[in-house]
N, C-alpha and C positions, 0 to 999 in steps of 0.2 A: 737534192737527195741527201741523206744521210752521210753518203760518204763523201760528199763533196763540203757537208758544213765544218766552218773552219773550229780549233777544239778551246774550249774557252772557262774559265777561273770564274770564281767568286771572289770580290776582294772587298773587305769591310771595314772601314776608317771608322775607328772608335776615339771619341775625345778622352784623354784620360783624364780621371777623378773630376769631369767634367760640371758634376751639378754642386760636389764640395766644394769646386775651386767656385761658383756662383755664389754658394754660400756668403765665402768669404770676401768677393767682390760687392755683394748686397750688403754687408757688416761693417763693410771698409777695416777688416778686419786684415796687415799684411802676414802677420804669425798664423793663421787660417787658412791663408792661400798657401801662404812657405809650403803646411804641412800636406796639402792636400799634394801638392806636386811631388813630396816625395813619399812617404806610407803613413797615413792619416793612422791605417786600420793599426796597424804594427806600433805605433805611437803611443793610444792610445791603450793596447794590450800590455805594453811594459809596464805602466801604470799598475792596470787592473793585477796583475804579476809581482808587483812591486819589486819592478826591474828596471827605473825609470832611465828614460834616453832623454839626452839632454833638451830643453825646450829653445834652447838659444844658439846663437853661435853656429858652425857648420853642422849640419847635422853626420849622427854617428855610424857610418855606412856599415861600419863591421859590429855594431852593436845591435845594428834594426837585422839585419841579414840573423843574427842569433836566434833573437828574439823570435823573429816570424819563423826560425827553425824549428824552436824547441818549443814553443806553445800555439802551434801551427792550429788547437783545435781553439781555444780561447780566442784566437782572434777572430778564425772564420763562424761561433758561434756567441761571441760578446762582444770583441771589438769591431767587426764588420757593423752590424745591425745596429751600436749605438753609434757609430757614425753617418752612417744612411739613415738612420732613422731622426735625425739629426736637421739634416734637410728637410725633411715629411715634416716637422712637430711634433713628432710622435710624441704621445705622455709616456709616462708609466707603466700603467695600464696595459697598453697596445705595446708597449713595446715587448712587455711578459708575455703576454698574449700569445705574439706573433715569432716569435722567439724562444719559449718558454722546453721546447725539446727540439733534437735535428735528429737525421737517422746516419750514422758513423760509416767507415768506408766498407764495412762487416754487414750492411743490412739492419742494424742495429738499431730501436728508437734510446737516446739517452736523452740526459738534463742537459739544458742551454742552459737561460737565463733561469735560476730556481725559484724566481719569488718576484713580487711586486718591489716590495724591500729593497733588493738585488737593485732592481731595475731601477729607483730613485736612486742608492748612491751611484751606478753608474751613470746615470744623467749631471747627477751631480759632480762628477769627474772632468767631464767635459763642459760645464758649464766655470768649475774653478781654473781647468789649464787653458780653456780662451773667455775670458770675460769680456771683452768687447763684443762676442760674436754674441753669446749670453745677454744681454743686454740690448743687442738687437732685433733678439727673437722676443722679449717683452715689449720692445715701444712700437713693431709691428701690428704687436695685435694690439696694441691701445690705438694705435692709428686706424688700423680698420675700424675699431668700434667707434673711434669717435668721428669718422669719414661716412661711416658704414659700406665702404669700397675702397678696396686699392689697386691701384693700376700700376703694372709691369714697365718698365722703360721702353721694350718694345708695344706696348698700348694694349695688353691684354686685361681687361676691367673683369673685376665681380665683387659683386655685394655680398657682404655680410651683417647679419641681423641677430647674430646671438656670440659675437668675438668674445664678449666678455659681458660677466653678468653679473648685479646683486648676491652677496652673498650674508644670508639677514643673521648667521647664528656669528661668522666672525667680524660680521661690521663690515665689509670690505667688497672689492668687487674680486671677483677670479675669471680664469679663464673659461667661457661659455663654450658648448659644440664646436663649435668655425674656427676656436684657438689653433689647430693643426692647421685648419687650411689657411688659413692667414698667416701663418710660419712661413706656409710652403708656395706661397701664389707668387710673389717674386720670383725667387726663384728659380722655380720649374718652368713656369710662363717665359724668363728670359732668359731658358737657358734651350728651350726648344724654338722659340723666335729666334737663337742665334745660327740655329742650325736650318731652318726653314731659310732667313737669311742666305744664308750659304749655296743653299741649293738656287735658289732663285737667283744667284749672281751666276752661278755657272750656267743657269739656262738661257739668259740675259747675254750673258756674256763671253759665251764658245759656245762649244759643241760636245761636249764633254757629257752631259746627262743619254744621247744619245749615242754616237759612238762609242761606250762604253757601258753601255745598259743601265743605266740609273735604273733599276728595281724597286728598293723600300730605303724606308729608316727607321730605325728600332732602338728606341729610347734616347741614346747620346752616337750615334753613329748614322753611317753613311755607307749603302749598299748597292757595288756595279758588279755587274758580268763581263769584264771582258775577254777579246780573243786573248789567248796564251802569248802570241806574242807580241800583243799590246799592252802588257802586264804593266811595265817597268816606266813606260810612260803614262797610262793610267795612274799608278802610282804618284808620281811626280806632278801629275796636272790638277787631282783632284786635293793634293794635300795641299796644294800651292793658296788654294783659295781658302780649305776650312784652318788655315793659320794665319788667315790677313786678319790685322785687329780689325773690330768691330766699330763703323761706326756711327753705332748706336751705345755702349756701353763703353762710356770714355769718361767718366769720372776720374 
């Protein structure tokens, strides 16, 4: 009966800056990874602000904590989405597109990103403050076109047939249709293999999906029910496993 069932949590292990820090393990880029662990979005807004936090060295706790103060909308409406959008491929284009107004904490629709223009130098921002990472989202997509597939470290395959294409008025080739997704199949493919991974170790190996409701998983996390007072070791047993290195991704 109802009054007899025991009362029971939702608890949700979310990997943090989980497909940035992918990013920068597919780039082998370590300035990439540094930033993603500590505030990618904030980093990248002191820029856009021309309030820049230092690139090296420890990074500046009471300078990003400002920053993500006082231009709290700039981040969540420029520096968020050209960082995510980053992972995707996003162009230009798509990233104005998709980005191009938000609706403020008033109900309000305003201007995000204002222009295409906009959105190339700020791509261009991020391609000058990590250039290894930049340089790896180009020789991706020349690898898929000249593979016409690229396969995931965890073995997730797909073809591409338009990565890059002819381009007859500047001589040259560019990026075809598939350029975003060929940006983004790495790392998406191995960043949700690594979490599939995970689950399959805990089922494999306790009791832990069971006893604790394994539920879903939703994007970069990991979703259990358990009883109230099996919180604290739910806790402890599921994080135990999504922080054991990978190994599969040991580069």
């Amino acid at each position: 009966s109802l009054h007899d069932a025991l009362p029971i949590c939702i608890a949700e292990f979310d990997k943090k800056s989980f497909h940035v820090t992918m990013m920068g393990y597919q780039a082998r880029d370590p300035l990439y990874i540094k930033w993603s662990r500590v505030d990618m979005h904030t980093l990248l807004t002191s820029y856009i602000v021309n309030e820049p936090i230092p690139l090296y060295g420890e990074p500046d706790l009471d300078k990003i904590k400002w920053v993500k103060k006082h231009y709290k909308v700039v981040r969540d409406t420029q520096g968020k989405p050209l960082v995510l959008g980053n992972q995707l491929g996003l162009g230009p284009a798509r990233l104005y597109e998709a980005n191009k107004t938000y609706v403020d904490e008033h109900g309000k629709r305003q201007i995000g990103i204002e222009s295409k223009k906009r959105a190339i130098w700020l791509q261009g921002l991020i391609a000058e403050l990590f250039p290894v990472t930049a340089e790896y989202k180009k020789k991706i997509v020349e690898q898929a076109h000249m593979q016409t597939y690229l396969r995931s470290e965890y073995g997730a395959i797909r073809w591409f047939y338009d990565a890059m294409r002819w381009d007859y008025q500047k001589r040259c080739k560019r990026n075809g249709s598939e350029a975003e997704q060929a940006i983004s199949h790495n790392t998406q493919s191995d960043a949700f293999g690594m979490i599939h991974d995970e689950i399959l170790d805990m089922g494999q190996n306790s009791e832990i999906l069971e006893e604790h409701w394994f539920c879903n998983t939703i994007h970069d996390s990991v979703i259990m029910v358990p009883e109230v007072g099996k919180l604290d070791r739910c806790i402890q047993e599921v994080y135990s496993f999504m922080t054991k290195p990978s190994g599969v991704l040991v580069h």
